[in-house]
C-alpha positions in Angstrom: 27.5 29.3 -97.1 26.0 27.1 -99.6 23.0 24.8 -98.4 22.3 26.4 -94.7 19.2 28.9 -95.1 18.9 31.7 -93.0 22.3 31.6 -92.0 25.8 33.3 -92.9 29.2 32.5 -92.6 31.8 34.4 -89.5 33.2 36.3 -92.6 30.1 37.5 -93.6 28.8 38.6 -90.2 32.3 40.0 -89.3 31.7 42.4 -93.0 27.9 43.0 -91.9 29.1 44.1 -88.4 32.4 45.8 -89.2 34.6 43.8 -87.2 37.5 41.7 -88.6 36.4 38.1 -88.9 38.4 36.6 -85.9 36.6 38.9 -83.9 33.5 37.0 -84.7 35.1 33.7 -83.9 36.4 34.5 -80.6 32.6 35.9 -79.4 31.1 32.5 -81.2 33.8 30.9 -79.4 32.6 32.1 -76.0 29.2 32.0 -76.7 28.5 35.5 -77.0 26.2 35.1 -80.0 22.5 33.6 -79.8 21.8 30.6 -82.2 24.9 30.3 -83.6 26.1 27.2 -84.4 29.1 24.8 -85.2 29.4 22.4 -88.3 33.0 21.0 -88.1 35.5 23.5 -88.5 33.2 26.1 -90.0 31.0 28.7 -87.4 27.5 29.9 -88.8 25.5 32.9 -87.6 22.1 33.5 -88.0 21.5 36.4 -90.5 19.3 37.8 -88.3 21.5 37.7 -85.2 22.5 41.3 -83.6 26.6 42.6 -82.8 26.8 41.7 -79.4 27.1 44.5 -77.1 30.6 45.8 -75.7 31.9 44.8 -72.3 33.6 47.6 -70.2 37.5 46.7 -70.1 39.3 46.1 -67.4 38.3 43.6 -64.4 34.4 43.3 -63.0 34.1 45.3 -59.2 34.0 43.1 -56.2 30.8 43.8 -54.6 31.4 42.5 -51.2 34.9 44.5 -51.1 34.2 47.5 -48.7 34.7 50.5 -50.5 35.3 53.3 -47.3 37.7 53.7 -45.1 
């Protein structure tokens, strides 16, 4: 991205990262990825900015469901 300093495109974070570049946009999307930012229709990471980590699949435990019985 020409003109931004210090940050990179979701392509090039998705190549850096190894994940395919929609990937990137659906975790900048939900705000999964610190200082990211928007400019129009185009997301930019900062070049320093870490994969964010896995979630487990599947749906998160109730903790006030009793679990014996």
């Amino acid at each position: 991205m020409v003109g931004v300093t210090g940050f990179e495109t979701a392509e090039q974070a998705a190549a850096r990262w190894g994940v395919s570049a929609a990937r990137v946009r659906y975790l900048l999307g939900r705000g999964r990825v610190r200082g990211a930012r928007r400019f129009g229709p185009v997301w930019v990471v900062p070049v320093r900015a870490a994969k964010p980590e896995a979630r487990p699949p599947g749906r998160p435990r109730n903790p006030l469901r009793r679990r014996d019985g």
